[in-house]
C-alpha positions in Angstrom: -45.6 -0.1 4.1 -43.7 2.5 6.4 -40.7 0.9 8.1 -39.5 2.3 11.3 -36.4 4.5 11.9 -35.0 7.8 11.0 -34.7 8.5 7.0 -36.2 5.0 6.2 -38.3 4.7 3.2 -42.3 3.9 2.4 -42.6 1.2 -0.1 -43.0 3.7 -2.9 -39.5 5.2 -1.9 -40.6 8.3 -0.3 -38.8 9.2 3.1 -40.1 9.3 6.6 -39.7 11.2 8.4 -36.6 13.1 6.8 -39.2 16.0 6.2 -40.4 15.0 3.1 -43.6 13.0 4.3 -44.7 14.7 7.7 -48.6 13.2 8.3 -50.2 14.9 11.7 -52.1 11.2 11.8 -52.7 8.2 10.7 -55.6 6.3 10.9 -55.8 3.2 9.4 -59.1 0.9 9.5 -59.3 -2.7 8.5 -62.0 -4.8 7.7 -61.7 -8.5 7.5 -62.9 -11.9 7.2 -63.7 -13.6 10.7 -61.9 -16.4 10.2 -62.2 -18.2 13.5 -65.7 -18.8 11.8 -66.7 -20.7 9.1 -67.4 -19.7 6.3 -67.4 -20.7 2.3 -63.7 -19.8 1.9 -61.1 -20.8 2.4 -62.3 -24.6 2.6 -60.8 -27.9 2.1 -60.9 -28.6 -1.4 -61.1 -32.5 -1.5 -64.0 -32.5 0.8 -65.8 -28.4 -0.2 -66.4 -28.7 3.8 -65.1 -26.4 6.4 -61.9 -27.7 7.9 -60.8 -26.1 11.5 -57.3 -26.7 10.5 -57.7 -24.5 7.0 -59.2 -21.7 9.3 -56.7 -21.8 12.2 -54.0 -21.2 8.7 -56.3 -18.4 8.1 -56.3 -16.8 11.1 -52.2 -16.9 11.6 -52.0 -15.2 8.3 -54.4 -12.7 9.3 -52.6 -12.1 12.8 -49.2 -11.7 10.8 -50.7 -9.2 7.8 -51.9 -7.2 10.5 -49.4 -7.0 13.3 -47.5 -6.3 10.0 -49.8 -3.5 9.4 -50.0 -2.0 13.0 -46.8 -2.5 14.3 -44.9 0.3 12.5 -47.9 2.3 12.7 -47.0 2.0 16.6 -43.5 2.6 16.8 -44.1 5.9 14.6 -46.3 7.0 17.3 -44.1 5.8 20.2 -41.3 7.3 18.4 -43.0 10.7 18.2 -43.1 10.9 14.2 -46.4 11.3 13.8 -48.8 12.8 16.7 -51.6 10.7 16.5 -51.3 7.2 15.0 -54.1 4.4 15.2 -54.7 1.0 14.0 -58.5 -0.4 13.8 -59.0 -4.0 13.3 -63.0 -5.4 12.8 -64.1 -8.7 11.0 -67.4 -10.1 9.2 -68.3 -13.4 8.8 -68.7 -12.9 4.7 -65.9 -14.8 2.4 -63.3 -12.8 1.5 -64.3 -11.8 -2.6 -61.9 -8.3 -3.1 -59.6 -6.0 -1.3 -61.1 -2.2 -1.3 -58.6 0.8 0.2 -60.0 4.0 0.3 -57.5 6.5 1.1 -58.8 10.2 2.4 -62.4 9.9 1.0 -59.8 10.9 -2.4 -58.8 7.8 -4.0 -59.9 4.0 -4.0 -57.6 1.1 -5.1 -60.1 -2.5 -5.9 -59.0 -5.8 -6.8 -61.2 -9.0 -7.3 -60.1 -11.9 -5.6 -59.9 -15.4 -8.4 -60.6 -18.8 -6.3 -58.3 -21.3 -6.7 -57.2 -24.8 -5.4 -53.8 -24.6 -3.8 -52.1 -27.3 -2.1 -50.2 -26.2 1.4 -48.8 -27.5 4.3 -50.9 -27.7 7.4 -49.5 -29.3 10.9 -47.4 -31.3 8.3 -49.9 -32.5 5.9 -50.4 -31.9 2.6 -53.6 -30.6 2.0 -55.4 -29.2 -0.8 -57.2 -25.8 0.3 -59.9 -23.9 -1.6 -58.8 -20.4 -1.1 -58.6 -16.5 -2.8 -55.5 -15.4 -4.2 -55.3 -12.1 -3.3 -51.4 -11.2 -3.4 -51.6 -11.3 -7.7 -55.2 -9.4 -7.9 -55.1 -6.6 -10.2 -55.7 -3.2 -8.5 -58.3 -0.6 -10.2 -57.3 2.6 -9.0 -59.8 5.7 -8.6 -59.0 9.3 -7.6 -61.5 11.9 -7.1 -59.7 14.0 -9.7 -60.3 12.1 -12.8 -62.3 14.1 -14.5 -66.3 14.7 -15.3 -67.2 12.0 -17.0 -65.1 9.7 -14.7 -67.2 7.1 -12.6 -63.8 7.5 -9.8 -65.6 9.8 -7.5 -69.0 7.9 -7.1 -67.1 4.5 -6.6 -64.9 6.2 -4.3 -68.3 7.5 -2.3 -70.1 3.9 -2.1 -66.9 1.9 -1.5 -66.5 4.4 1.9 -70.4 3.9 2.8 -70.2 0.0 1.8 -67.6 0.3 4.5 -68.6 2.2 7.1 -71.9 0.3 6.8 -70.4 -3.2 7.3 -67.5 -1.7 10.4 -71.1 0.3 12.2 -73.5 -2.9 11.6 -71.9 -6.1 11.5 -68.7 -5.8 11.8 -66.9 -7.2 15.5 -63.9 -5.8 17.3 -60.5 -7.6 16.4 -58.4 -7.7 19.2 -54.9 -6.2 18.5 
């Protein structure tokens, strides 16, 4: 995650934008679950039903992960860092089952998502939510230049069209 300001640092502990790391764009595009729908998960557990409230949770820590995604993406644009700088947000209405980034049609990190039961606060209440734990998924990471006999570049090339099928076909505008 790129943090804003002079000589501040990428997660990895490179430098932006002291030189070092000088992108002509950014372009980020995400693809998520709608979840102002229902849909399988994330549920209430006690009941396996859709619960309005479990969804509206969804959808404010959807809205944070992304405004934490586009907002620096922003201010290195406003600031002049990096010329052209965009932030793309569609949804689905599939459960969430496994994060997928493909970086520069070069490399592809994938992580399956386990279900759990996880008990969390919601308006005050207790409640038991079926749910993915996606924070402690193991990424699988693919590069383009792992060899011959490497499967990395042909998961790389259907992980981009299983995207770009989903954001052309089915996928709906998320309002930023």
């Amino acid at each position: 995650m790129v943090r804003s300001g002079p000589g501040e640092h990428c997660r990895d502990g490179r430098t932006l934008p002291a030189g070092r790391l000088a992108p002509q764009s950014i372009a980020i595009r995400l693809l998520l679950t709608d979840a102002s729908r229902p849909t399988m998960l994330p549920s209430n557990a006690e009941t396996g039903q859709d619960d309005p409230a479990v969804r509206a949770r969804a959808e404010r820590i959807i809205r944070r992960s992304v405004e934490g995604i586009a907002e620096p993406v922003r201010e290195l644009a406003a600031m002049g860092l990096v010329p052209s700088a965009r932030v793309e947000v569609r949804t689905h209405d599939m459960p969430p089952s496994f994060k997928l980034y493909v970086i520069n049609h070069a490399e592809a990190f994938f992580g399956l998502y386990s279900v759990i039961d996880n008990r969390v606060s919601i308006d005050g209440t207790p409640t038991v939510i079926r749910d993915v734990l996606g924070k402690d998924s193991t990424l699988f990471h693919f590069t383009d230049t792992d060899g011959d006999t490497s499967i990395s570049r042909e998961f790389i090339e259907q992980a981009q069209q299983w995207f770009d099928t989903r954001w052309d076909t089915i996928a709906q505008e998320y309002p930023l």
